[in-house]
N, C-alpha and C positions, 0 to 999 in steps of 0.2 A: 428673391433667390438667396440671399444674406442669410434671412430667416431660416429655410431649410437648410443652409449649410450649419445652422449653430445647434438648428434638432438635430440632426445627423451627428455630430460630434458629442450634442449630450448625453443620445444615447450611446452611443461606444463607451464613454466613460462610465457609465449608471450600471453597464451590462458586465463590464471589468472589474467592476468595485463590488457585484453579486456575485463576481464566480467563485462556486467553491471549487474547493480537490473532490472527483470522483469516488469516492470509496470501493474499494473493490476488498471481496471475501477473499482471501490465499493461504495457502499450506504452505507454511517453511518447513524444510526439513533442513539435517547437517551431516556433515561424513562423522562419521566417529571421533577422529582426532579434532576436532573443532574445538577451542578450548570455551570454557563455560563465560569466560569475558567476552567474547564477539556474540555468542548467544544474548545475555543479557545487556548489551548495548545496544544488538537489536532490537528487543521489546523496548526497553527504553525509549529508543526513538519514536518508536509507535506510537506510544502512550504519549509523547511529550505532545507527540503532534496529532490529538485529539485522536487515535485510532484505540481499538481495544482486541487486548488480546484473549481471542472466545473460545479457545481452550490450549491446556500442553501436554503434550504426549511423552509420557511415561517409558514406551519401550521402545524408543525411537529418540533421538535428540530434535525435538523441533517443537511446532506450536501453528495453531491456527491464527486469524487475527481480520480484522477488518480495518483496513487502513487506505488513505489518500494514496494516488498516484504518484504524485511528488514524492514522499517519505518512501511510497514504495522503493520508487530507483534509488534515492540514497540508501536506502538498505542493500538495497542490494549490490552496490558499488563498493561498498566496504566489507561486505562478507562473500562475495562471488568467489574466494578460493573455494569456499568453502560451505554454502548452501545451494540449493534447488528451491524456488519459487513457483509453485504452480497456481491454477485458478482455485478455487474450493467452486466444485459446482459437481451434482449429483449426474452419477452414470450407471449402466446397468449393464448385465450381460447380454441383452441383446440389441441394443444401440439403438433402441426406441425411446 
């Protein structure tokens, strides 16, 4: 019984020490007045923490990006005056 209690706990450990962050695709956007330092300390953070940012929008203040869960919320804890975070995922007009 010893025995399966020490499987048991090795795998919890084996299984915690593989998990990564999820990646998820997302759209930032920003209000206009957003100044370009809370912008680029977002990217920054992506990038520090393995994510990349897969495009920036021009007539818009924002950017796409694929990044971890975790990096996501602290992004968005530091700029939430001031962006909108959505999913990046394809829609249509007739919701098929």
């Amino acid at each position: 019984m010893k025995f399966f209690g020490f499987v048991l706990g090795a795998l919890a450990l084996v299984s915690g020490a593989i998990a990564v962050d999820v990646q998820k695709s997302v759209i930032i956007t920003y209000k206009e007045n957003t100044p370009d330092s809370v912008i680029r300390d977002a990217k920054k953070a992506i990038v520090d923490a393995g994510g990349v940012i897969t495009h920036e929008y021009t007539l818009m203040k924002g950017f796409s990006a694929k990044v971890g869960e975790k990096t996501l919320e602290s992004v968005s804890a530091f700029s939430e005056n001031y962006a909108t975070i959505e999913e990046d995922k394809v829609v249509n007009a007739f919701g098929i």
